[in-house]
C-alpha positions as CSV (number, residue, x, y, z in Angstrom):
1,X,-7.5,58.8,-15.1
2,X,-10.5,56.6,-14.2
3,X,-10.2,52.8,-13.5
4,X,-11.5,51.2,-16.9
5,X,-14.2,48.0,-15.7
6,X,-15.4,47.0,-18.6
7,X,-13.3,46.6,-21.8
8,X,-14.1,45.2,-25.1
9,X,-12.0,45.3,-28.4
10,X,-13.6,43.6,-31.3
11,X,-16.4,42.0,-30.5
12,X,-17.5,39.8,-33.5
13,X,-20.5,37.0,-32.8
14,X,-21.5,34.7,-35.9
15,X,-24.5,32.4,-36.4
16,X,-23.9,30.1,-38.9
17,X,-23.6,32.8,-42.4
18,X,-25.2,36.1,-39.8
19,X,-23.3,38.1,-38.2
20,X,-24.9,39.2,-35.1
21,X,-22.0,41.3,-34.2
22,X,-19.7,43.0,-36.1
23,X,-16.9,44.5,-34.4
24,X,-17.7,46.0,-31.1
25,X,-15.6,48.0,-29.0
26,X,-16.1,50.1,-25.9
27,X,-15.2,51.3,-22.7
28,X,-17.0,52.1,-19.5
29,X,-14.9,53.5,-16.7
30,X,-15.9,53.8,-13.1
31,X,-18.7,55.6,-12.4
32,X,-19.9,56.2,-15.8
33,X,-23.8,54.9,-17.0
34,X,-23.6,53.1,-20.3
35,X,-27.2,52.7,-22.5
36,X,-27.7,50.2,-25.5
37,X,-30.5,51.5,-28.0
38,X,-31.0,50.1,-30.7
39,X,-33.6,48.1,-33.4
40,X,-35.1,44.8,-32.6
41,X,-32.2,42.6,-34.1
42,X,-29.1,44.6,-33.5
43,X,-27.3,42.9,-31.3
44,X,-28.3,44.4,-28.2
45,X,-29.0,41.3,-26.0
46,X,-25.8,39.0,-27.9
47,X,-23.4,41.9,-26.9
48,X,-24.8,41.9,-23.5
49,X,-24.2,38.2,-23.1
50,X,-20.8,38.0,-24.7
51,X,-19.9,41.0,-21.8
52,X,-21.2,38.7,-19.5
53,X,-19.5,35.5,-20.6
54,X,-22.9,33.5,-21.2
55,X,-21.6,33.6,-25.2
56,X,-18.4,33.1,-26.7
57,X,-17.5,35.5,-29.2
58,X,-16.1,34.6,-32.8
59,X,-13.2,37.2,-32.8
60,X,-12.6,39.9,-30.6
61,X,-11.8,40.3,-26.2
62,X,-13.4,41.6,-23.6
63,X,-12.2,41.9,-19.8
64,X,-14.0,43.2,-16.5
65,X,-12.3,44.8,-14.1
66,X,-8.9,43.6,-15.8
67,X,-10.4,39.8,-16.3
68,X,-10.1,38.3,-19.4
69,X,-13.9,37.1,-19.7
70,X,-13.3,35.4,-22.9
């Protein structure tokens, strides 16, 4: 089985009464391309950023490479 480098279980990111992201999970093993389409609005770039650790989700984990990012 392939080393798992980005993990995410739950994302959920709230502004105020919006929720931006509602529930997000995912996993993208070594070696594997991942591609986020989507609408203007859907949460593509807030995802991103809570991956990233620039945003702290409302609910929800995510870990790289087995690091807790949030």
């Amino acid at each position: 089985m392939e080393e798992v480098l980005i993990h995410a279980e739950g994302l959920v990111k709230t502004f105020g009464e919006i929720r931006a992201v509602d529930g997000i999970s995912l996993s993208v093993r070594r070696g594997e391309v991942l591609g986020f389409l989507g609408p203007n609005g859907a949460g593509k770039t807030t995802t991103m950023k809570m991956l990233t650790g620039f945003l702290e989700p409302s609910a929800g984990r995510a870990e790289i490479a087995g690091h807790d990012i949030v």
